[in-house]
N, CA, C and O atoms as CSV, one atom per row, in Angstrom:
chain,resi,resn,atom,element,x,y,z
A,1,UNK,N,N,-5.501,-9.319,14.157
A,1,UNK,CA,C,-4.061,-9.176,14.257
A,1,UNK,C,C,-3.628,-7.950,13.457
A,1,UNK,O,O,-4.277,-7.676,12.448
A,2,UNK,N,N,-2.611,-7.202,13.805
A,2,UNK,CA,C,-2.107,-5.877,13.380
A,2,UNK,C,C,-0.818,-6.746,12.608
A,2,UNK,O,O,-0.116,-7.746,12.757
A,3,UNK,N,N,-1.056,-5.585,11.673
A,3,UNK,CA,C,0.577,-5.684,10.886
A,3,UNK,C,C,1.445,-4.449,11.256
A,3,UNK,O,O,1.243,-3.243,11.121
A,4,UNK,N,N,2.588,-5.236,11.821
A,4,UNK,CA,C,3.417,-4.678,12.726
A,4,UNK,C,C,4.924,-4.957,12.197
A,4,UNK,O,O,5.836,-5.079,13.015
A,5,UNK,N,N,5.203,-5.073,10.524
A,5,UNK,CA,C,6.479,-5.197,9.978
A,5,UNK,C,C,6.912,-4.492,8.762
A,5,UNK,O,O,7.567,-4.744,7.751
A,6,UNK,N,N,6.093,-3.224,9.425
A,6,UNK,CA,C,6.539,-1.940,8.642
A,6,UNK,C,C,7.828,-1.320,8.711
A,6,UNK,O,O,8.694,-1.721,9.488
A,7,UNK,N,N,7.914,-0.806,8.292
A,7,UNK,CA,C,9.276,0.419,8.463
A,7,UNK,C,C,9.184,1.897,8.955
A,7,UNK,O,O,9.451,2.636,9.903
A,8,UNK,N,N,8.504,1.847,7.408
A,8,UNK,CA,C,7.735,3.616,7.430
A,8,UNK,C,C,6.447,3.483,6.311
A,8,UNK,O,O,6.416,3.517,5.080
A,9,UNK,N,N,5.295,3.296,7.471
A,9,UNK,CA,C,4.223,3.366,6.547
A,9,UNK,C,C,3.688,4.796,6.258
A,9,UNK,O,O,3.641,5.682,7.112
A,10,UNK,N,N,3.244,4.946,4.813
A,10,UNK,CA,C,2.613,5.752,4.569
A,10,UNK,C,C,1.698,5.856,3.559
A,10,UNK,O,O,1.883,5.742,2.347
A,11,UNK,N,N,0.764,6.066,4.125
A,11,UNK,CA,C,-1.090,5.385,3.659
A,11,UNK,C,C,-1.642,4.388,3.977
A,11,UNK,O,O,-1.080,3.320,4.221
A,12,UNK,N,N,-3.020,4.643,4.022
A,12,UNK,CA,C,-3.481,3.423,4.702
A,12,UNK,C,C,-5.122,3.811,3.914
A,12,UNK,O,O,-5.642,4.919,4.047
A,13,UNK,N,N,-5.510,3.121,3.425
A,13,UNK,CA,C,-6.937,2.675,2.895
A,13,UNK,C,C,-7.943,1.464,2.383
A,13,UNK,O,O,-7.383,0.560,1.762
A,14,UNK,N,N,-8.984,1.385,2.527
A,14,UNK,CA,C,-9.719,0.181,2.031
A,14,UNK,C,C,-10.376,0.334,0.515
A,14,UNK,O,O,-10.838,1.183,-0.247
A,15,UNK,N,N,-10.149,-0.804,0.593
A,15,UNK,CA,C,-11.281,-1.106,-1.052
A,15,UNK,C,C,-12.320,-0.491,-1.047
A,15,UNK,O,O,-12.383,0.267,-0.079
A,16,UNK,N,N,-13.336,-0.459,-1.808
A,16,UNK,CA,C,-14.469,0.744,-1.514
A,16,UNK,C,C,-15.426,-1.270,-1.183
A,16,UNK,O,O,-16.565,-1.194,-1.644
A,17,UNK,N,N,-15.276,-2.084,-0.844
A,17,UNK,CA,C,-16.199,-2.760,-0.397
A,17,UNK,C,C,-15.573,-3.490,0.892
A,17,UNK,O,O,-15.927,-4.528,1.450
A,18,UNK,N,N,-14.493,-2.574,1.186
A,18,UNK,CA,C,-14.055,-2.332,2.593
A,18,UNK,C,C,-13.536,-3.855,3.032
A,18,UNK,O,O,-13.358,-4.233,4.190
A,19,UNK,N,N,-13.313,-4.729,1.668
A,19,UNK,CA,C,-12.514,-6.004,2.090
A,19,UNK,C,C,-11.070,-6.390,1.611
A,19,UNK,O,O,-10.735,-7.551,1.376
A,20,UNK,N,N,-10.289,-5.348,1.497
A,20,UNK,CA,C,-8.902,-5.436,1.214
A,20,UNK,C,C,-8.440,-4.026,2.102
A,20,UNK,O,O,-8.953,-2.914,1.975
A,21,UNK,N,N,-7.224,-4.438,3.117
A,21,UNK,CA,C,-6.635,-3.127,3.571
A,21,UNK,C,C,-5.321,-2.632,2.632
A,21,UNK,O,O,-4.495,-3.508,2.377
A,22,UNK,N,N,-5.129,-1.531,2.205
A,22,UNK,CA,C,-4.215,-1.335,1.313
A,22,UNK,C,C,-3.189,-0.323,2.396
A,22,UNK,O,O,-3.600,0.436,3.273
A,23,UNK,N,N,-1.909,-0.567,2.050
A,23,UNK,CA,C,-0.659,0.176,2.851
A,23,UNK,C,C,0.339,0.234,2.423
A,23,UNK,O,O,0.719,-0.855,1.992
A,24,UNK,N,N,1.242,1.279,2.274
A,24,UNK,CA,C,2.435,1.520,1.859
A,24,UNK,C,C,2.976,1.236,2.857
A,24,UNK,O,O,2.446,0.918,3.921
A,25,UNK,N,N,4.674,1.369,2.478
A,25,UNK,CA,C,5.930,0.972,3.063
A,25,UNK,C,C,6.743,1.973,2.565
A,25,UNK,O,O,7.182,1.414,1.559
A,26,UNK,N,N,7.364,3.347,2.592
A,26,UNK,CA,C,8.512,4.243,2.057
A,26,UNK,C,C,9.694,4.227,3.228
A,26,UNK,O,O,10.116,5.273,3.721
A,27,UNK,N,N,10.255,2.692,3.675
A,27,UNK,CA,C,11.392,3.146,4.690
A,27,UNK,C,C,12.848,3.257,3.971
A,27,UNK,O,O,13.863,3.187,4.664
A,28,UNK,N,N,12.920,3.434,2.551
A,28,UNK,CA,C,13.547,3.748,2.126
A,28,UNK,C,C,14.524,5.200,2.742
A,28,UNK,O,O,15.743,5.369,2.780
A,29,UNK,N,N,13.451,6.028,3.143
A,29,UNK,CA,C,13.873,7.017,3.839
A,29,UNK,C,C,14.472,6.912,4.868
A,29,UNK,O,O,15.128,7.863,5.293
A,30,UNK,N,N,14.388,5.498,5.662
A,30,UNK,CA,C,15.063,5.654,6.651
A,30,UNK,C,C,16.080,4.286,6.195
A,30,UNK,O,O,17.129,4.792,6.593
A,31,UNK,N,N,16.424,3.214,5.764
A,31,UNK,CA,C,17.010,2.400,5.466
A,31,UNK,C,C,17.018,1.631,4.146
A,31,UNK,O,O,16.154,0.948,3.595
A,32,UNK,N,N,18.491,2.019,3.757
A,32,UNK,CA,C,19.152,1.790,2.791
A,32,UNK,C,C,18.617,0.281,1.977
A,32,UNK,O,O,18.784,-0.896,2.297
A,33,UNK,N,N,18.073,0.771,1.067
A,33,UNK,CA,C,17.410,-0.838,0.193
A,33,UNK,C,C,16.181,-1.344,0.826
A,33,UNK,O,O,15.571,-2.385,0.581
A,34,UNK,N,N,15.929,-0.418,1.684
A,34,UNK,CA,C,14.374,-0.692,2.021
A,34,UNK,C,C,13.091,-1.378,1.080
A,34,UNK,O,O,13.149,-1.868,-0.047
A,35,UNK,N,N,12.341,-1.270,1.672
A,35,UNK,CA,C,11.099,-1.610,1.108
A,35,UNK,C,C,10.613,-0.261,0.612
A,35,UNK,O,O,10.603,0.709,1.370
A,36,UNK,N,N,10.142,-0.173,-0.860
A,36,UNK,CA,C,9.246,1.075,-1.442
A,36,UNK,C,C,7.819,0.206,-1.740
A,36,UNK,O,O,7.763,0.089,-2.965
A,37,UNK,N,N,7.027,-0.237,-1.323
A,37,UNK,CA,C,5.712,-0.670,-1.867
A,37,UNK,C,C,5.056,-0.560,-1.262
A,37,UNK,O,O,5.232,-0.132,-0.122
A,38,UNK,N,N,3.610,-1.014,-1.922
A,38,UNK,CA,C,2.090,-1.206,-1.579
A,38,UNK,C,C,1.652,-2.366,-1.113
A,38,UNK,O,O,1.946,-3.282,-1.881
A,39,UNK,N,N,1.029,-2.730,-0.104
A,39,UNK,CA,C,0.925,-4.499,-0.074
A,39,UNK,C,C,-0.366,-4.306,0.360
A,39,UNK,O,O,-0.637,-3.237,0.907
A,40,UNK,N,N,-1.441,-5.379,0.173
A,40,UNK,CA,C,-2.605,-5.685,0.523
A,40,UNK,C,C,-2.719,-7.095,1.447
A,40,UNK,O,O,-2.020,-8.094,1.279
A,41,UNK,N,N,-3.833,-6.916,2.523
A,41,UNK,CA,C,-4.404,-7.161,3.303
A,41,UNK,C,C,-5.684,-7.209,3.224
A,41,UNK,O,O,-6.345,-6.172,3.175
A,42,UNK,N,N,-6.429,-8.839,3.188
A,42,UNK,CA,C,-7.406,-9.194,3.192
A,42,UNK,C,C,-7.823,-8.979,4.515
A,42,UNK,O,O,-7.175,-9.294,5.514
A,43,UNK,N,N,-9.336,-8.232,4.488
A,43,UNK,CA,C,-9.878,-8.170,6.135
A,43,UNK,C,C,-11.154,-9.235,6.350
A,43,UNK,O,O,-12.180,-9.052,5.696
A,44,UNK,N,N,-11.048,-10.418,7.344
A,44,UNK,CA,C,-11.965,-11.080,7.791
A,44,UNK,C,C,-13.232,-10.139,8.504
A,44,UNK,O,O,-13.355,-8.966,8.854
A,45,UNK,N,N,-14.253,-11.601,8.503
A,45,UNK,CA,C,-15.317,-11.061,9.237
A,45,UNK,C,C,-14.981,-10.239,10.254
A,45,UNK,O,O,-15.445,-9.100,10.301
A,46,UNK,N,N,-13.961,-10.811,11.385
A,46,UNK,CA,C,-13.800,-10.179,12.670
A,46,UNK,C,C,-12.082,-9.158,12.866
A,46,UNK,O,O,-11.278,-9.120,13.798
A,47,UNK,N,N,-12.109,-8.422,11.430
A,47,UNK,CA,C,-10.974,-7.415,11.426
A,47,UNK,C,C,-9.995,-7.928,11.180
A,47,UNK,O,O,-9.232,-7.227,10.516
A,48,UNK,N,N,-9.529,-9.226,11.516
A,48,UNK,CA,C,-8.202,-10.059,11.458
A,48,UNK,C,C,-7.714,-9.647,9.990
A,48,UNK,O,O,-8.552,-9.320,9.150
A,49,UNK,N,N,-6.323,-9.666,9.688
A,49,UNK,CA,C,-5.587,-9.572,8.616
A,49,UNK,C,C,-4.901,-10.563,7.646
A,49,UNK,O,O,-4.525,-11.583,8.224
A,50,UNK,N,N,-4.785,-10.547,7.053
A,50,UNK,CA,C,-4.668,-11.924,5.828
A,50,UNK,C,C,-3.704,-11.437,4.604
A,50,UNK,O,O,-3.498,-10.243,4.385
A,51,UNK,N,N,-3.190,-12.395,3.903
A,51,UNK,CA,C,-2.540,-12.460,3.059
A,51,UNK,C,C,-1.427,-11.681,2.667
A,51,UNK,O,O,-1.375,-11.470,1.455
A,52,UNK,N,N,-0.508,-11.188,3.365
A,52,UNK,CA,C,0.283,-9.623,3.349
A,52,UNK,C,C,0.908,-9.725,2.256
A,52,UNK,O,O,2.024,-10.035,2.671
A,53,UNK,N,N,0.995,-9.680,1.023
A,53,UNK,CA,C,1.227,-9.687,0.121
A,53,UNK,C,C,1.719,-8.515,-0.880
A,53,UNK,O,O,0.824,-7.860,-1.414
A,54,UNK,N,N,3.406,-8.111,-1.257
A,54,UNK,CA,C,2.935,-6.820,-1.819
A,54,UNK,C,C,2.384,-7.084,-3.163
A,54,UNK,O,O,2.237,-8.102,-3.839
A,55,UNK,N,N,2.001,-5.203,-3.407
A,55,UNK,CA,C,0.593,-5.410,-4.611
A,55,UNK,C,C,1.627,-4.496,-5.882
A,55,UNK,O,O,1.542,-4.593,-7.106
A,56,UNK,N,N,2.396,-3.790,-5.215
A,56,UNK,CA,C,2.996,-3.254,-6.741
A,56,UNK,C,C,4.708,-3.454,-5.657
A,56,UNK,O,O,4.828,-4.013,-4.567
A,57,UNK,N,N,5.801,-2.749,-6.515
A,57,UNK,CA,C,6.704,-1.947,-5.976
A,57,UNK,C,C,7.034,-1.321,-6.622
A,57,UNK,O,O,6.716,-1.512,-7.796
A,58,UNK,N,N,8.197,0.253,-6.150
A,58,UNK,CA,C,8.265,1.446,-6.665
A,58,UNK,C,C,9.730,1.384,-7.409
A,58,UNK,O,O,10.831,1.454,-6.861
A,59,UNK,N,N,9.494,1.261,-8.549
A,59,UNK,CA,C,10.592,1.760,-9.068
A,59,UNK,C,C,11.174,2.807,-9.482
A,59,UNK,O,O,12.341,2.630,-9.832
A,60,UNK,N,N,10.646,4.151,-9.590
A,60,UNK,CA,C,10.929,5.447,-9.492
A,60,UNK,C,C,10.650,5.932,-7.936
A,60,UNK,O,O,9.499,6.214,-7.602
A,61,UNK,N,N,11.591,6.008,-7.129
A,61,UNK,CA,C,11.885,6.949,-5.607
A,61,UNK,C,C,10.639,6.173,-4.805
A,61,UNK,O,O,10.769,4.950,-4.857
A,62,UNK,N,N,9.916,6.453,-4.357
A,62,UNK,CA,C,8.629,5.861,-3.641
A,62,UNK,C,C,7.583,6.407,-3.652
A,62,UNK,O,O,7.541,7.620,-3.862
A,63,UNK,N,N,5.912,5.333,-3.326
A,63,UNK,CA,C,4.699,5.825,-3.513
A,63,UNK,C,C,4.669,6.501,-2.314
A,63,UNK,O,O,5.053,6.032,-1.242
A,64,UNK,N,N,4.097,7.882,-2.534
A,64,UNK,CA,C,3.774,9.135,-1.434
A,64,UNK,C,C,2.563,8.857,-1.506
A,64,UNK,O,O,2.034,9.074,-2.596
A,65,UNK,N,N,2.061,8.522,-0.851
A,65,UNK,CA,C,0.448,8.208,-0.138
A,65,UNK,C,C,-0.301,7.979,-1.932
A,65,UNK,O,O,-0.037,8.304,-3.090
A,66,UNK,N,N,-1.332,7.225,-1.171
A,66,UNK,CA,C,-2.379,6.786,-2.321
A,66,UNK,C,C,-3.885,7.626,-2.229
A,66,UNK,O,O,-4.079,8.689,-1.640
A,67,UNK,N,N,-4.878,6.810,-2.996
A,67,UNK,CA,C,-6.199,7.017,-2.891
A,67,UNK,C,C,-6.789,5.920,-3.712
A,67,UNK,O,O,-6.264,5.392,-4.692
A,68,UNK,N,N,-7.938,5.650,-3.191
A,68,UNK,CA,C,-8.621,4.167,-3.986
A,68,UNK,C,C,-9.555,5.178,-4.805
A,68,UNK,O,O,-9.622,6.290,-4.283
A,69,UNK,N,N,-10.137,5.046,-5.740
A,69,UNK,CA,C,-11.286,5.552,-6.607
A,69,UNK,C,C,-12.854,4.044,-6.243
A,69,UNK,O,O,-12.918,3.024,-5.557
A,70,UNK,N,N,-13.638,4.661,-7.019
A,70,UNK,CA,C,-14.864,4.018,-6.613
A,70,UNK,C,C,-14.727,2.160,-7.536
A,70,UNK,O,O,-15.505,1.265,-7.205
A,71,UNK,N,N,-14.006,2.014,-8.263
A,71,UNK,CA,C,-13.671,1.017,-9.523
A,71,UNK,C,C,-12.538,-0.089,-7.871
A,71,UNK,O,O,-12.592,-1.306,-7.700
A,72,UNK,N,N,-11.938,0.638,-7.255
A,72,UNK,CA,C,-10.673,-0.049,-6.208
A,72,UNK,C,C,-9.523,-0.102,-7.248
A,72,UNK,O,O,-8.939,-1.186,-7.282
A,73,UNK,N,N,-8.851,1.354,-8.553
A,73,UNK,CA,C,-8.042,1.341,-8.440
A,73,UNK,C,C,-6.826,2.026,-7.947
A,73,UNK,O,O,-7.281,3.080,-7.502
A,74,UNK,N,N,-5.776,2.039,-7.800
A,74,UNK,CA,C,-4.746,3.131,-6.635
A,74,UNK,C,C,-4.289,4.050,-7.606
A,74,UNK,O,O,-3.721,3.883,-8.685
A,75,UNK,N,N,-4.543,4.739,-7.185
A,75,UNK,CA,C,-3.683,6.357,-7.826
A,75,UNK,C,C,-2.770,6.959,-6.427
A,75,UNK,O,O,-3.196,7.162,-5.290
A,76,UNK,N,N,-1.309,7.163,-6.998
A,76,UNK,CA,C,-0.453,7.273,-6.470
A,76,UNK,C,C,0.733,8.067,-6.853
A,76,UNK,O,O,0.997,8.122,-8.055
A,77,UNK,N,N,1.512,8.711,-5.980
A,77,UNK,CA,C,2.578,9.630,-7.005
A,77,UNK,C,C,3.966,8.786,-6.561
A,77,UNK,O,O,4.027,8.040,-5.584
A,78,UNK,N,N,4.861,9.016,-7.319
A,78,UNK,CA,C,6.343,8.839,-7.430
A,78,UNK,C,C,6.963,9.609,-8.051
A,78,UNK,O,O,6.419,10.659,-8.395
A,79,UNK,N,N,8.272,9.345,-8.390
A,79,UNK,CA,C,9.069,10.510,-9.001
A,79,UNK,C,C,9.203,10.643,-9.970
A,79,UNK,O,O,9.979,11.443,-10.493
A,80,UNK,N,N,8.185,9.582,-10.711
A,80,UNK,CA,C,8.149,9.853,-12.386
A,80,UNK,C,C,6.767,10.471,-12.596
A,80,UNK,O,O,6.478,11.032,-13.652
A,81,UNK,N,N,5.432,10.291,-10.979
A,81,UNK,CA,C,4.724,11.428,-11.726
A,81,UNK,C,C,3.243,10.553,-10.895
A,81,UNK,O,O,3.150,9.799,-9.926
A,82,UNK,N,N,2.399,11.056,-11.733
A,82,UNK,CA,C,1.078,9.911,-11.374
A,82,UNK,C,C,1.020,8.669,-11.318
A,82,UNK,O,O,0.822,8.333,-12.486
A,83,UNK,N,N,1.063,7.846,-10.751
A,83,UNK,CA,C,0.790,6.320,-11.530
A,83,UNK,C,C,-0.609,5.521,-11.323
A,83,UNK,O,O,-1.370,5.857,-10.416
A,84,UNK,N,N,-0.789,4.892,-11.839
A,84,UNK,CA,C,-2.536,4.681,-11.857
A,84,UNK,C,C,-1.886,3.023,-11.944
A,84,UNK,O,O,-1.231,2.534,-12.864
A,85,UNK,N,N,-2.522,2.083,-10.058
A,85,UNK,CA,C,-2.625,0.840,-10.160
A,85,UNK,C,C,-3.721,0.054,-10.469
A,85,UNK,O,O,-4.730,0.707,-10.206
A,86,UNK,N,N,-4.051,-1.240,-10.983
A,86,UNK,CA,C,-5.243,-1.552,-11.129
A,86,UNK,C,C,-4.887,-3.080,-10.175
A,86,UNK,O,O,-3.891,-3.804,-10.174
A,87,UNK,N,N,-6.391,-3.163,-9.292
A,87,UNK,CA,C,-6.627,-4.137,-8.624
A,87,UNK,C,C,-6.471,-5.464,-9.351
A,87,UNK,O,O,-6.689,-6.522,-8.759
């Protein structure tokens, strides 16, 4: 199953053991009080999606795309700068 109750996603990556899907939400840009966060997605054996859960939210402007490091934690920018998430 696809997650299909985005706004405006931007980023998309896996855990480095490729069993959590990680994704932003910045539709702030397009609607007022939007969603600014990160939410994770557990991936089953057969791709299916799980637990949509968000994992941080942005309180300085919004996360502009991420990157996982080899540890699975998110490094990410906002408008206060770097921010470094931990799984």
């Amino acid at each position: 199953m696809a997650a299909d109750d985005f706004v405006q996603p931007n980023g998309l990556a896996f855990s480095p053991d490729e069993s959590l899907l990680i994704s932003s939400d910045t539709s702030r840009t397009h609607r007022e009080n939007g969603p600014a966060h990160i939410r994770s997605f557990a991936v089953g054996d057969g791709g299916e999606l799980a637990g949509r859960g968000v994992f941080a939210e942005c309180s300085a402007g919004l996360f502009d795309g991420f990157r996982l490091d080899t540890a699975g934690r998110i490094w990410t920018s906002a408008a206060d700068g770097v921010q470094l998430l931990r799984p």
